[in-house]
N, C-alpha and C positions, 0 to 999 in steps of 0.2 A: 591304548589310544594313539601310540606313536608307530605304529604301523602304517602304510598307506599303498595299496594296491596301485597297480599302474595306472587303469581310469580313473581312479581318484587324483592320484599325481597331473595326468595328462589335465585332469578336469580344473585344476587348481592353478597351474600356469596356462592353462588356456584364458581362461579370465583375467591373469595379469597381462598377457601377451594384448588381448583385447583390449586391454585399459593401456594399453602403450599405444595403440595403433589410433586409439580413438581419443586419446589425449593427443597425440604428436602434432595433429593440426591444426594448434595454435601456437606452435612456435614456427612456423614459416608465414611468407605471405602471402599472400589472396592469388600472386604470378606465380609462386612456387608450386603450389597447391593442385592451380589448373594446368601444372604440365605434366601432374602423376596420372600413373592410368586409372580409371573413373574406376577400378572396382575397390581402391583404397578409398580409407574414406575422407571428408573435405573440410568436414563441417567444424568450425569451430568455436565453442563456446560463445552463445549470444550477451552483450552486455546489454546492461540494466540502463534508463535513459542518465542517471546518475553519473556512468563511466564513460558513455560517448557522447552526450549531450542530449538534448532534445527539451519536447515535452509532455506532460502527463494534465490534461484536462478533462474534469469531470463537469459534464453539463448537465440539468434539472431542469425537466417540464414542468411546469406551473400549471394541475388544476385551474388556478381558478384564471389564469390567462384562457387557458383552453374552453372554461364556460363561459368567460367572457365574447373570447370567438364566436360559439356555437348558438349563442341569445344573438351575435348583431345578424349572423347569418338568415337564423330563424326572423330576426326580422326585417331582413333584405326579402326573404323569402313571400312572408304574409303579405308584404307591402304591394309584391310584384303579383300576386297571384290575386290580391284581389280590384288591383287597378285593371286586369287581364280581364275576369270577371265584372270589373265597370260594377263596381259596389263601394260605397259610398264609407267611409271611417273617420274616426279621427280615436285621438289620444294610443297613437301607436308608442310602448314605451317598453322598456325591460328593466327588471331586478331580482337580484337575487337568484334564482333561477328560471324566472318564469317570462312571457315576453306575453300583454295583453295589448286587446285592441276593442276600441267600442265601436259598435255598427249603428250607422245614423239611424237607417230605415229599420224599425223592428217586422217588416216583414219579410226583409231580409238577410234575418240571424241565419232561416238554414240554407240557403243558397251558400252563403258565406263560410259555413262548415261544411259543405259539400265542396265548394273549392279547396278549403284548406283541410281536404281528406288525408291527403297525400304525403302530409307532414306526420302524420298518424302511422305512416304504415311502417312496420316493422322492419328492423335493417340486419344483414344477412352479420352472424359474429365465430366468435369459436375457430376451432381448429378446422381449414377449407374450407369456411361457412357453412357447416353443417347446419349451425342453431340461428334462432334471431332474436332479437333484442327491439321491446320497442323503447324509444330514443325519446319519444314526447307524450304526455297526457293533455288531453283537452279535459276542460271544465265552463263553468259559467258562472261566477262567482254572484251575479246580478245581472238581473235582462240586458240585454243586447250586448255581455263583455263577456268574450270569449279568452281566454289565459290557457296558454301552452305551454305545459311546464317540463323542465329536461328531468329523464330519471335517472338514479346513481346507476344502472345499469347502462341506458346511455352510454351516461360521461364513462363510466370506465370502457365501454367498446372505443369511444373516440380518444380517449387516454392511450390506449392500447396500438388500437391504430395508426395515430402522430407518431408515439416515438417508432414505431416498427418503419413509418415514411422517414422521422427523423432522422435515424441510422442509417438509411438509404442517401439519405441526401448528404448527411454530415461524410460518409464513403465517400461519395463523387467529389464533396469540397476537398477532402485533401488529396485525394487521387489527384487533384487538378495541381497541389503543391512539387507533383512529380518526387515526392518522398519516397523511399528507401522503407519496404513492409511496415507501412503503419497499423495500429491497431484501434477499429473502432467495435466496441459493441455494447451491447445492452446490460447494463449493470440495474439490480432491482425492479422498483415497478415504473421508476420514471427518471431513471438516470441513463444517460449516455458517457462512455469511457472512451477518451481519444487517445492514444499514446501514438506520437510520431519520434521513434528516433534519429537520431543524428542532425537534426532540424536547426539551418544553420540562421534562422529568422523567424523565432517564437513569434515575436509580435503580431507578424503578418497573419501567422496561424488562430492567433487571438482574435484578431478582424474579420479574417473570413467566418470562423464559428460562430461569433460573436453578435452575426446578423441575424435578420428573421429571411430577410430579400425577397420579402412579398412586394411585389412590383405589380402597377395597374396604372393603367390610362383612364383618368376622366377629365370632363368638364370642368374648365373654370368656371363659376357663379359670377355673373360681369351685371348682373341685377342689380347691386348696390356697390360704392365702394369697398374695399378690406377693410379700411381702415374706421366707418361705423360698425361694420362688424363685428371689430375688436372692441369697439369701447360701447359698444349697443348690443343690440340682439341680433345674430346672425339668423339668415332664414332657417327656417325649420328643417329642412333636406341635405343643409349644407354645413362644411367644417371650415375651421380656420386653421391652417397648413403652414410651416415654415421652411424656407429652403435649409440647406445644409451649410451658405455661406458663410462669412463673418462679416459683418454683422446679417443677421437673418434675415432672410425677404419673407414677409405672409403672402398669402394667397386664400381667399374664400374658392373652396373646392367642394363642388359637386358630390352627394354623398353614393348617388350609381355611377358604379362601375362599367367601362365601355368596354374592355378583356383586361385580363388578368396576365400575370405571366404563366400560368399554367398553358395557356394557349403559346408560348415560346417553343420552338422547335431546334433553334441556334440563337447565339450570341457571341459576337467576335468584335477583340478591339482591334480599331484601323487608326489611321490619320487620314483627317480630311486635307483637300487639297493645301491647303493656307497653315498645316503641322500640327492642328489642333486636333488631341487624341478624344473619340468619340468614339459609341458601341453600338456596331450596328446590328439590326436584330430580325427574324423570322418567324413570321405567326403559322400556326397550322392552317388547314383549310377554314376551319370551323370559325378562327380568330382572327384570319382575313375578311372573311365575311362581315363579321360582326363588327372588324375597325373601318372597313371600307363603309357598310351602311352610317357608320356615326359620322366621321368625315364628311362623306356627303351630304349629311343633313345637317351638318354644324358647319358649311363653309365662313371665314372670316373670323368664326370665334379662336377662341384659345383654350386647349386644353394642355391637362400637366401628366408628366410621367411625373409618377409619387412611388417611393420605391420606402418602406417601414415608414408612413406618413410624413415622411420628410420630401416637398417637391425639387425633384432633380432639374427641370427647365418645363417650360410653361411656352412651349410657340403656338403662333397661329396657325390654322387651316387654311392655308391656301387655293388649295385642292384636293378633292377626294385621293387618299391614300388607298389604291384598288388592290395593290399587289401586296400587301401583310409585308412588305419589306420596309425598313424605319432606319433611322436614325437616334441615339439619346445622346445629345449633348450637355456638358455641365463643364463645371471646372474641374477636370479632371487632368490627374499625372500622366503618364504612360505605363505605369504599375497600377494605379489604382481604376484606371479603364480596364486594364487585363482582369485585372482582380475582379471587378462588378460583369466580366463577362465571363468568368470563369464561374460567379454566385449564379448567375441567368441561368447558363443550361446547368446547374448540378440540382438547379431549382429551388424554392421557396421552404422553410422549414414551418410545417403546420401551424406550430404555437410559435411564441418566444422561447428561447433557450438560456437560461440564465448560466454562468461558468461559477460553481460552488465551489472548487477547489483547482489548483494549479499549482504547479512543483515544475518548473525547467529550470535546465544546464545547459550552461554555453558549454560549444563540444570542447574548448582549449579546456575548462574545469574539469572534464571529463578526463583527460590528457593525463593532470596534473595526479588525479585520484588516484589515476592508473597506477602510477610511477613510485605513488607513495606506499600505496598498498602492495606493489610487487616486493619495494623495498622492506617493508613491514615483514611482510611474507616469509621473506628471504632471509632475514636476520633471526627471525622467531624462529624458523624453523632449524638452521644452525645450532643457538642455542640449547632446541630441546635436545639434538641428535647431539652433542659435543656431552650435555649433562645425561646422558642415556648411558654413555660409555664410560664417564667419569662414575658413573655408579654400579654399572653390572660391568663392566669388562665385555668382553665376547657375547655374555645373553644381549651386553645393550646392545653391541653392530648387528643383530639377528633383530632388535626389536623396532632399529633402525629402521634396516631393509623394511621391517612390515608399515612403516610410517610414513615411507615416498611410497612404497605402492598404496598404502592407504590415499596418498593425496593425489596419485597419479590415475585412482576409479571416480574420485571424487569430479577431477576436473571432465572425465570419459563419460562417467556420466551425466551430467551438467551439458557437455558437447551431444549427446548423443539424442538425447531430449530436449534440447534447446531452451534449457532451463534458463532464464536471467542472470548475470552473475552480478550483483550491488555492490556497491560500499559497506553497509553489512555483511554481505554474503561474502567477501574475502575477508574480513572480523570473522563469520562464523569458521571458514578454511583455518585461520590461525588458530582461534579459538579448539578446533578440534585437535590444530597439533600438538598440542598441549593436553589435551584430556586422551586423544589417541592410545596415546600411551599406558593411560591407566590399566588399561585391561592386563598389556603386558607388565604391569608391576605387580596387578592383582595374584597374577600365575606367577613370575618370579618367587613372589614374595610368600606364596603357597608352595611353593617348592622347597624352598627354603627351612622352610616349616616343618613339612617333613621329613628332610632331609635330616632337621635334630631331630626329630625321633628315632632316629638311626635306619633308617630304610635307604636302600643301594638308591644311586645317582637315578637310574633308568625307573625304579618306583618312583621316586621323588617325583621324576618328573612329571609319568601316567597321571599320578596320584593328584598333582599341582594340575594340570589342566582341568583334570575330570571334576576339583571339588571348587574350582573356580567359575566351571562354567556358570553355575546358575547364577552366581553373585555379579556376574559379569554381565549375563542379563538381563538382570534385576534392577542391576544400578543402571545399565543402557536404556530399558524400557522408558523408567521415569526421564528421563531426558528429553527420550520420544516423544513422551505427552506433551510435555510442554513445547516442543516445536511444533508440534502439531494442532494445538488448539493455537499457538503465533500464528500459523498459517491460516488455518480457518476463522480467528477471527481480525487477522493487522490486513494491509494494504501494502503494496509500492514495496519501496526497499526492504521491510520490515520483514514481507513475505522472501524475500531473495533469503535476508536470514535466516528464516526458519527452511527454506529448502536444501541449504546446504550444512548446517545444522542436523537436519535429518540424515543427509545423504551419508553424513561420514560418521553420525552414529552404526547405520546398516553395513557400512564400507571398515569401520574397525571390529566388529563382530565378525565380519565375514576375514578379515587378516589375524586376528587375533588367534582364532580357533583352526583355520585351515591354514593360509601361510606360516603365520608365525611357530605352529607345529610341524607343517613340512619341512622347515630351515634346522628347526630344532633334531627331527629325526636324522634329518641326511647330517648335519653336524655327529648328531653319535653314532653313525654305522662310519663315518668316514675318518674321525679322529679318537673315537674311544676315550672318552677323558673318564676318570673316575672321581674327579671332584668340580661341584659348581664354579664357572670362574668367579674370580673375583674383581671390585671393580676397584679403580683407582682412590676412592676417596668413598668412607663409611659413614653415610650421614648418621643413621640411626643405630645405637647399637643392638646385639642379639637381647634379646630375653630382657627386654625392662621392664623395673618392674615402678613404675610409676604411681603414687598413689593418686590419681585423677577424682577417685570420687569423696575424699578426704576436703576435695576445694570443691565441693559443687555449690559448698553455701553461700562461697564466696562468689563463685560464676552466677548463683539464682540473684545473688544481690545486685552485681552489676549489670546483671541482664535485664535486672527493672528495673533499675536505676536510667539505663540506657531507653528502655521501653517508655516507661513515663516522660523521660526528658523530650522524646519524639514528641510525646502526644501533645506535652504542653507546648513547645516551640512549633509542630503545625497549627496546632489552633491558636495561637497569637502571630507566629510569621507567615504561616502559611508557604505552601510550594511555591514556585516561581515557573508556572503553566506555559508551555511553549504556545504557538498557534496553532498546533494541531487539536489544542484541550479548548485554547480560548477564542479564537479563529484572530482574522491579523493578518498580517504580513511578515514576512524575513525575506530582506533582497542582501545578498552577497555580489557586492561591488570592488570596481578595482581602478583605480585614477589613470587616465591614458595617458598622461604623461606626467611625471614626478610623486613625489609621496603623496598620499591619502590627507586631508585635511578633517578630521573627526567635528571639529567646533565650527567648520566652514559649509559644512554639510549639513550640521545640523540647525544652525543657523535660518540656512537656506529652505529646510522642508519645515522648520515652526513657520515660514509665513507663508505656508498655500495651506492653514489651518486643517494638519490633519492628525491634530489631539498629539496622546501621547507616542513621543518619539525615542524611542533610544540608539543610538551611534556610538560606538565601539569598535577599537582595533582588531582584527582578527589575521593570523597569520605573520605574513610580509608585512611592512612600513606603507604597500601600496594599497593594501588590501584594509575595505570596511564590512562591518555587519550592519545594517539598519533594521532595524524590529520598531513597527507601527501596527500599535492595537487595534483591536478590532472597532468599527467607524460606528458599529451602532446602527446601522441603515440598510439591513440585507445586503446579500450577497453584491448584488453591482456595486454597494458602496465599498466593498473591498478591491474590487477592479478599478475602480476608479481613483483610490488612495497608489495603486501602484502608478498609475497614469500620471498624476499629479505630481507622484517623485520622481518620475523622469523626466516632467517636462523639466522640472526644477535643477536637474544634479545631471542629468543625461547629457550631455554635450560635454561634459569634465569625466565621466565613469561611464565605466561597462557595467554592465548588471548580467553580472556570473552566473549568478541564480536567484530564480525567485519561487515562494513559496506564499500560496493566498491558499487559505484555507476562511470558507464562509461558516456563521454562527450554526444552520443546519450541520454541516459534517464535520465540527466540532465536537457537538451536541451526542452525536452520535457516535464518534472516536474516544470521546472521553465513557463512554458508556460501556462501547467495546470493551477498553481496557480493562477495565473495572471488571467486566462479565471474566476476560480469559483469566486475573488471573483467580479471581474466585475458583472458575471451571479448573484451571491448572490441581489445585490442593484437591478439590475435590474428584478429580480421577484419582487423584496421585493415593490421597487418602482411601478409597475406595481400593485401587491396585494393592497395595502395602497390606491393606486386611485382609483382600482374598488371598495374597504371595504369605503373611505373615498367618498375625493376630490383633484384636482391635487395639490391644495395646501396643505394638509395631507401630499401628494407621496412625492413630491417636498420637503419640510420642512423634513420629514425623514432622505430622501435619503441623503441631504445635512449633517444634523447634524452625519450621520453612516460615510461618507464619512470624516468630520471634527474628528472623533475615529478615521476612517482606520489610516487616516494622525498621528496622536500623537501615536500609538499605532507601526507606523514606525518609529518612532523621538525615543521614549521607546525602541527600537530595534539597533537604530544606537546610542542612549547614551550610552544602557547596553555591549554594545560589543558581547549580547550573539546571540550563531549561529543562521542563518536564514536560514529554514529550511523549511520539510513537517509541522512539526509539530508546527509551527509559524505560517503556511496557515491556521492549524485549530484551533489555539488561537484565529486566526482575523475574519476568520469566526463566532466564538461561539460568540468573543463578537459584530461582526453586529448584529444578531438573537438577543444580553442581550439587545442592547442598540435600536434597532428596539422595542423590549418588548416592556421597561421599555418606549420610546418615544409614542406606542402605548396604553397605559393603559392613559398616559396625553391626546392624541388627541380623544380619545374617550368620556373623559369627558369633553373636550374644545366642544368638540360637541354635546355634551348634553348640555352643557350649551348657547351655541350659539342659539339653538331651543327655550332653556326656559328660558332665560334674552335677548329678541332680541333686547333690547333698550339701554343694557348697551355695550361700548365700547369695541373693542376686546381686549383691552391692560388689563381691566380691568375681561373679561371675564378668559383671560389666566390666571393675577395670582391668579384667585380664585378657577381655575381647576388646579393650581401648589398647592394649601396649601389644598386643598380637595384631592387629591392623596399624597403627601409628609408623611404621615405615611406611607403609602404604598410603598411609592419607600425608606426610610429608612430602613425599619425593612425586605424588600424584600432584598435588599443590604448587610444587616447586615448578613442576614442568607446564604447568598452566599459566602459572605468573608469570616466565619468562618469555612466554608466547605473547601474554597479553601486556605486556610494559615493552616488548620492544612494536604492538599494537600503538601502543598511546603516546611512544617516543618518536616513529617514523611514519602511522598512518596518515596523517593528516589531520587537518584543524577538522573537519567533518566529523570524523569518526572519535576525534579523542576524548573526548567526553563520554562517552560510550565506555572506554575501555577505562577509561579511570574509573567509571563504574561496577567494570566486573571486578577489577582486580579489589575494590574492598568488599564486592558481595563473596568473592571466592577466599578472602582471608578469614571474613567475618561466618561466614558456611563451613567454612574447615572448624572455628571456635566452638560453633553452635552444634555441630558432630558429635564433639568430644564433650565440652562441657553442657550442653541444654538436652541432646537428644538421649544420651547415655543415661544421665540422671531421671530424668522421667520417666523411663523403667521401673527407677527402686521405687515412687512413689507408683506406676501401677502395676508391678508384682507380677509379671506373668508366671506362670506354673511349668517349673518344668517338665510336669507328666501332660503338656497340650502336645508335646514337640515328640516323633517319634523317630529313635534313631538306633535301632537295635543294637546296629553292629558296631556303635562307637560307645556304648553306655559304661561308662565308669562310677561305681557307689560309692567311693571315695571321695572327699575331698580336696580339692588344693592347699596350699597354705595360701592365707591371707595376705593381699599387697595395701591394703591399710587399714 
């Protein structure tokens, strides 16, 4: 295997050459970049909204907003069709889903359903309207009451419809913010995905989504005062309307419509002569016509532009408006006229759009993330490469070299598909530099191996690759799974983790097995050494012989000792659920001038009553956390508790970051979780039986299952939040501790083939002290990845990594002591396992 033909050679550094050329363009800048010639490439590595700021809004059509709609329409409709027809009614009403009407004259039932044919006819659906859908049933429930009732086929072609306009519209709304490649599209069956990054005024973006900007001209009702209205019975045809001011003006308003803004062709804000910013606007032909006849037949009255029911100005008719050209005046800013005339033409959003979940970063916290996690990066990666040498000598500078080129594909490719890079996703970068390694200890350490059984330098080595490989991708696979089902079922940053996670599992198989052998060959045609180096410092010695399974009864006791204690302290303390499980709030704030006040703060948001509050130091002296629970009131009452703390605290802080997560995707996140990591064991379990035998699966799954459990005891000790990102701590370490369980049951079964006479208690622990270098020194370079993770990432991420490093202490424990021992209680046989050419009928001697 240490041979390598020229195209294989040329094929092997052409890939790393690529991975230098397509990495290199993020260490210059954006002037640098554009003055290569364009056949180099440019592109460099897209961040996550996390690292440059921005924001991530997810909006939710409301059903029953939308039937709500589609009944007043229907009964705009029957109203006008049969006043048209001069057919006489009364008790026009809607519920539920149905919209009836009684017809005075009963000799006029079927005239009356001959007018309202039309509502009947079927509407074109499907992919280019191939199919159709009818939208309403007539019925007669009692003479002369006619009831139109919507059907679920309907509502879902109009369900369907809305958000396909809403995504249309919500495009145009931020295209108008002049943003830098935002992202809008269609998440599920009735969510919309905004992501803007670099977005240097979330708020604004909040505002503009945030409307419906259904905008209409009608009639004031000047028939009775407002104000009987309000405290009597407003006429039958008409509503009662309030301005937008402070304090609010009513208005009894007309219930038809003169145009719509759908008849809007342009909207642009000006200053009129006197500075006062106003939007002035443009009807089609269709919607000139139709303001100009109302105008004229309404001179001296007053009608109102009402823009989401709220009347923006109410003037008179002076004269027919002939030319569809207007004026809207209000108290308007000079941003928020731009703003309502940037809503006008991007146009009206069919339903309501409610915001269910929101996560922005100011782009300076983005800055800050950067800086920490470069430094994180940089130190960890030091560390593994300083302890790599310290322990193999010359194989570690070889296994080195394979660990920047490993990080050098990871970021090329990340740039090259324009993959997200998160604040996770540089944890997962670190996270693999640390685990990168394993492969190469795995071969080291098989080399080794053979190397005492007395076979030349150059067999050793054949021999160490060749009997590594499958363990190599055995314990890589299970990894996989679990990044993979992180991706397919987390969101946001979560997925950044699981993509680079992925990448540098695929990116250390691919150095381990071709570079790291390339290096290795041209090392031995170029120097001939006839003995492995050695490394400076021997953690583990040769041939231990440890009796490991002598204590398992001691490891079974404290493992349920440990297991119970969970069970009981979750069900009496319970987790401590972030708001991604419980929905809520978390604003990360920072004082604009002098230290943070925690008691002044909090102080301040107990009295705009918004329940429980908690206010904590985070970071710096300037820097706060505020976490406000979930309000109990759907999802606006969550927008509306952040509103409230900034009117409250805003003028003293920044608000760094905010994170609103509503009771629906909550609901749903905490469900996720739960499904991946079940789906996690059960690949994994699954994998392990087909790679192994049920007893492999079984012993696995048990001992990952025995982590899941401590790694939630670790979660309800520490108090810290449980979250997304606590799904993909527990995920990463099933995948470490599947590994690390997988590299022992491999050689348990290698040795079961070739000692079939010796006992299985005996076989284990001499495949626990024939791996135990390897599961140390694999350990060791992960921990010092991920504590200089949790010593320089930042307050963001530390929790996270305080995380791994006890699931990767406690997964190394559960290897040795939980996974090993569950063997001897289910017995595999060594005549399942076939290994001709290694079978020894002999014996061992006994390690305890």
């Amino acid at each position: 295997m240490l041979y390598f033909s020229r195209w294989k050679t040329i094929s092997i550094w052409a890939i790393v050459i690529l991975g230098l050329l397509f990495a290199a363009p993020n260490l210059f800048s954006k002037a640098t970049l554009d003055a290569l010639p364009d056949w180099l490439p440019k592109r460099a590595m897209t961040l996550g909204l996390d690292l440059q700021g921005g924001s991530h809004i997810l909006l939710a059509l409301d059903r029953k907003d939308l039937i709500n709609e589609r009944l007043a329409v229907t009964r705009d409709d029957i109203r006008t069709k049969l006043r048209d027809a001069k057919i006489g009614y009364t008790g026009l009403t809607g519920a539920d889903k149905s919209v009836q009407v009684s017809i005075r004259e009963a000799n006029e039932v079927d005239k009356a359903k001959a007018a309202l044919d039309s509502l009947l006819q079927p509407v074109s659906s499907g992919m280019f309207g191939t199919g159709s859908t009818q939208e309403l049933t007539q019925d007669e429930p009692q003479p002369g009451v006619l009831r139109y009732t919507l059907t679920d086929g309907g509502i879902d072609y109009r369900a369907e419809a809305a958000l396909a306009q809403s995504v249309d519209v919500a495009t145009r709304r931020v295209n108008e913010l002049g943003t830098n490649a935002p992202i809008v599209e269609q998440q599920g069956a009735n969510r919309i995905l905004v992501q803007v990054p670099g977005l240097q005024d979330p708020q604004r973006l909040k505002e503009i989504l945030g409307q419906t900007a259904k905008l209409t001209f009608q009639m004031v009702d000047q028939t009775m005062p407002v104000q009987d209205a309000i405290s009597g019975q407003p006429p039958a045809n008409s509503t009662v309307m309030y301005s937008p001011d402070d304090p609010p003006a009513a208005y009894l308003i007309e219930d038809r419509i003169m145009v719509s803004g759908e008849s809007l062709i342009d909207a642009q804000a000006i200053s009129r002569s006197d500075g006062e910013p106003v939007v002035s606007f443009q009807l089609n032909p269709e919607g000139t016509a139709r303001f100009g006849e109302a105008t004229q037949q309404n001179v001296g009255r007053l009608f109102a532009v009402v823009l989401d029911n709220q009347v923006i100005s109410a003037p008179q008719i002076r004269e027919p408006i002939l030319g569809g050209v207007g004026q809207i005046a209000g108290n308007f800013s000079a941003e928020s006229a731009a703003d309502l005339a940037a809503l006008l033409r991007a146009g009206a959003f069919p339903a309501p759009l409610t915001i269910v979940e929101e996560r922005t970063v100011a782009p300076n916290l983005g800055t800050d993330s950067i800086k920490a996690g470069a430094t994180a990066a940089l130190i960890g990666g030091l560390l593994v490469l300083v302890f790599m040498v310290v322990a193999y000598g010359g194989l570690g500078v070889i296994a080195n070299l394979a660990l920047i080129a490993n990080v050098v594909l990871i970021i090329a490719i990340l740039s090259l598909f324009g993959l997200a890079l998160t604040i996770p996703g540089i944890a997962g970068i670190i996270l693999t530099m640390g685990m990168a390694v394993d492969s190469n200890v795995l071969i080291y350490e098989r080399v080794k191996d053979e190397r005492r059984q007395g076979k030349s330098l150059v067999q050793s080595l054949d021999a160490g690759f060749s009997r590594a490989m499958a363990t190599v991708i055995d314990a890589n696979v299970t990894t996989l799974i679990a990044a993979a089902i992180l991706f397919y079922l987390g969101s946001g940053a979560v997925r950044g983790f699981a993509i680079t996670l992925a990448v540098g599992i695929i990116t250390t198989v691919f150095t381990a097995f071709t570079f790291t052998r390339w290096m290795i060959s041209f090392w031995l045609r170029r120097t001939r050494p006839t003995e492995i180096p050695r490394g400076i410092v021997k953690f583990v010695p040769d041939d231990t012989r440890i009796p490991f399974m002598k204590m398992r009864k001691y490891a079974f006791a404290l493992s349920a000792i440990l297991s119970i204690g969970t069970a009981v302290l979750f069900v009496t303390r319970d987790l401590n659920y972030g708001v991604d499980f419980l929905g809520g709030s978390v604003i990360e704030m920072r004082a604009k001038t002098g230290s943070a006040d925690a008691a002044d703060v909090r102080d301040r948001l107990g009295e705009v009553n918004l329940g429980e509050v908690q206010v904590q130091g985070f970071g710096s002296p300037r820097d706060l956390l505020v976490k406000i629970a979930a309000q109990g009131g759907g999802d606006n009452a969550e927008q509306s508790a952040v509103e409230k703390a900034r009117l409250a605290v805003g003028e003293d802080y920044d608000f760094r970051r905010v994170e609103v997560v509503g009771p629906n995707v909550s609901n749903e996140l905490a469900k996720a979780g739960a499904l991946a990591v079940l789906a996690a064991l059960a690949a994994m379990l699954i994998y392990i039986w087909v790679r192994f035998k049920w007893q492999f699966g079984l012993g696995a799954v048990i001992s990952t299952v025995h982590d899941v459990i401590a790694m939630i005891g670790f979660y309800v000790i520490t108090g810290i939040d449980f979250n997304l990102a606590s799904i993909a701590a527990i995920l990463t370490i099933i995948g470490y501790s599947i590994n690390d369980t997988v590299v022992v049951y491999d050689r348990v079964r290698e040795n079961l083939a070739k000692f079939r006479t010796m006992s299985i208690r005996d076989v284990v622990d001499l495949s626990l002290n024939q791996t135990l270098s390897r599961t140390i020194l694999t350990g060791a370079t992960t921990l010092l990845a991920l504590i200089a993770l949790y010593l320089f990432g930042g307050e963001i991420i530390s929790s996270f990594a305080l995380a791994l490093i006890f699931g990767v202490v406690f997964g190394t424990y559960s290897s040795i002591f939980v996974a090993g021992p569950l063997l001897i209680l289910f017995k595999p046989r060594p005549d399942t396992f076939d290994n001709d050419t290694n079978v020894v009928r002999t014996a061992q001697p006994s390690n305890s």
